[in-house]
N, C-alpha and C positions, 0 to 999 in steps of 0.2 A: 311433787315431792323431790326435793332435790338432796344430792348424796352430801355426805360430810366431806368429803373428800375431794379435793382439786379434781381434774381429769387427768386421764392415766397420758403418758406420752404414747409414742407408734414404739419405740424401743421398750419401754414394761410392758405393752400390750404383746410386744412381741416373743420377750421374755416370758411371759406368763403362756402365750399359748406353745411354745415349744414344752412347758414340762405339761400340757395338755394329751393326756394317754389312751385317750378313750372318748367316744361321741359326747357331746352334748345334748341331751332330750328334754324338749321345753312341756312342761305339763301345766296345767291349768286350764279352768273354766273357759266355754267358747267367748271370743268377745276382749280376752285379756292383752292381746295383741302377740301368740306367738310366732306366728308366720313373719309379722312384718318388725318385729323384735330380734327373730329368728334370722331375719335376713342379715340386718344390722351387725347383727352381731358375728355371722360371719365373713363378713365383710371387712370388720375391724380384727379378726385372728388369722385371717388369711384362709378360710378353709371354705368347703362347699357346707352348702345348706340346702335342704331338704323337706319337704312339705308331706307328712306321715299320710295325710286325706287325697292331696292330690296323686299319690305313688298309690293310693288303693283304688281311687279311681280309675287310673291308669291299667292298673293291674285286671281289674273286673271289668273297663271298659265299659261304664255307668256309672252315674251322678250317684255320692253315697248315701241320696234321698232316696232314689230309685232300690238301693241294695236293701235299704229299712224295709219300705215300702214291702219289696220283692217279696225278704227273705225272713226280714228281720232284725231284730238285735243281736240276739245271739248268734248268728251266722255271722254278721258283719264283724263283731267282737273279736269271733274266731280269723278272720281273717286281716280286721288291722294287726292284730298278737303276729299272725304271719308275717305280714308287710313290716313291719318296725323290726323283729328280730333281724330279718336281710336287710334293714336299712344298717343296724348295727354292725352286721355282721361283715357288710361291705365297707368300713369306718367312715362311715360320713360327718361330718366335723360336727354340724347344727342339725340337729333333727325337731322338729314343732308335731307333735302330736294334736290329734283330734282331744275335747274337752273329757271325752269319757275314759278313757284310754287307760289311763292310770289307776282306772279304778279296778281294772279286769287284773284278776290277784298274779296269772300268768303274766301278764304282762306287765306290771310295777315291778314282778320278782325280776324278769327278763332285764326291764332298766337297770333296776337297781342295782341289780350283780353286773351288769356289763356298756354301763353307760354313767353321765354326771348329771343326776337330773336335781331340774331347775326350778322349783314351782312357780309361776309368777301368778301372786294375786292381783286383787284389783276390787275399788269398790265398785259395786253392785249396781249402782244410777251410772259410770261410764261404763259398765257392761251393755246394760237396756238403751244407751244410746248409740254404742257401736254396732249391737246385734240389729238393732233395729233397722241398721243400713241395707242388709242384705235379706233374702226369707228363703235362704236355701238351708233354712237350720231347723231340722226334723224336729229337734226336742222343743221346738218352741211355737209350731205350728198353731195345737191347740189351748190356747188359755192367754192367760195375762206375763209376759215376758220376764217382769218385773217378781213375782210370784215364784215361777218355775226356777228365776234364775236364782232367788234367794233358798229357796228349797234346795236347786242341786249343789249351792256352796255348801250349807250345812251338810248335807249325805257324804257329799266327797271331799272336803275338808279334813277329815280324819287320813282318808287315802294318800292324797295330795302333803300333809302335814311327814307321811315318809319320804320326801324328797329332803336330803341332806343340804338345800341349797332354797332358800326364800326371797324374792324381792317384791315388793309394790312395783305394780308398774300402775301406771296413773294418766291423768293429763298431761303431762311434756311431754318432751320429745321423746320419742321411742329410741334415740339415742343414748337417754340420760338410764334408760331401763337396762340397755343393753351394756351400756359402759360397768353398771351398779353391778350386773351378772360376772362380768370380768373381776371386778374386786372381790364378790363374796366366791367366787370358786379359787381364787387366787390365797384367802383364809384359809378355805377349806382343804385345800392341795398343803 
């Protein structure tokens, strides 16, 4: 999907993220590409970027299959809401959240008051071929990938739909996703 719009120069990009006041938190479905969107795009505004999964990893010191596994969901929930608020709280430019994340009502409130979140969808068959790279993804363990992952769009679709900020991101470049993000927060500022 390509944007309507020429590409922005390094000077509008750079104009746009100076009136940038507050983190950016990428939400969406696992598989949508925010981490490596994520990167992108702070790369192009000048600022750090940030990986919500791998700072809770860190933080627990265990794979967050292990933490499922351990403790659960609702523990884990409880403690990405942790880890994301001090990601905020310490302004880190790009932040990429885990696919659930947004849905924990603490935690969209947490963004939504104090962060620009970004939903980035994506169809469903480049999901199941992305996720299917890796199987360190707890929700998808048991069942048919394809199945689970169209179930959790519809559940969390309504969540995800309170992000002030939408893009497709798709088969191109993860540059064209990240570029698109710059112009729609650039409407929306």
């Amino acid at each position: 999907m390509h944007s309507a719009s020429p590409s922005l120069s390094d000077a509008e990009i750079a104009a746009i993220a100076a009136r940038i006041d507050r983190p950016i938190v990428l939400v969406g479905l696992m598989g949508v590409g925010k981490s490596t969107v994520g990167r992108k795009l702070a790369a192009l505004l000048k600022t750090d970027f940030v990986d919500a999964d791998e700072a809770i990893e860190t933080a627990a010191a265990m794979p967050i299959s292990d933490i499922f596994e351990s403790f659960g969901e609702d523990y884990f929930r409880d403690g990405e809401r942790r880890v994301i608020a001090r990601l905020i709280e310490e302004r880190h430019g790009v932040i990429a959240t885990g696919g659930g994340a947004f849905v924990h009502p603490e935690t969209r409130a947490l963004v939504l008051a104090s962060a620009i979140a970004v939903w980035i969808d994506c169809a469903i068959d480049t999901l199941v071929e992305r996720t299917s790279r890796r199987d360190t993804r707890p929700l998808l363990k048991n069942g048919d990938p394809a199945e689970i992952l169209t179930r959790l769009h519809g559940e969390r679709a309504p969540y995800y739909g309170e992000a002030p900020i939408r893009v497709k991101g798709g088969d191109g470049p993860q540059l064209e996703t990240a570029l698109q993000i710059i112009e729609a927060i650039e409407r929306w500022l």
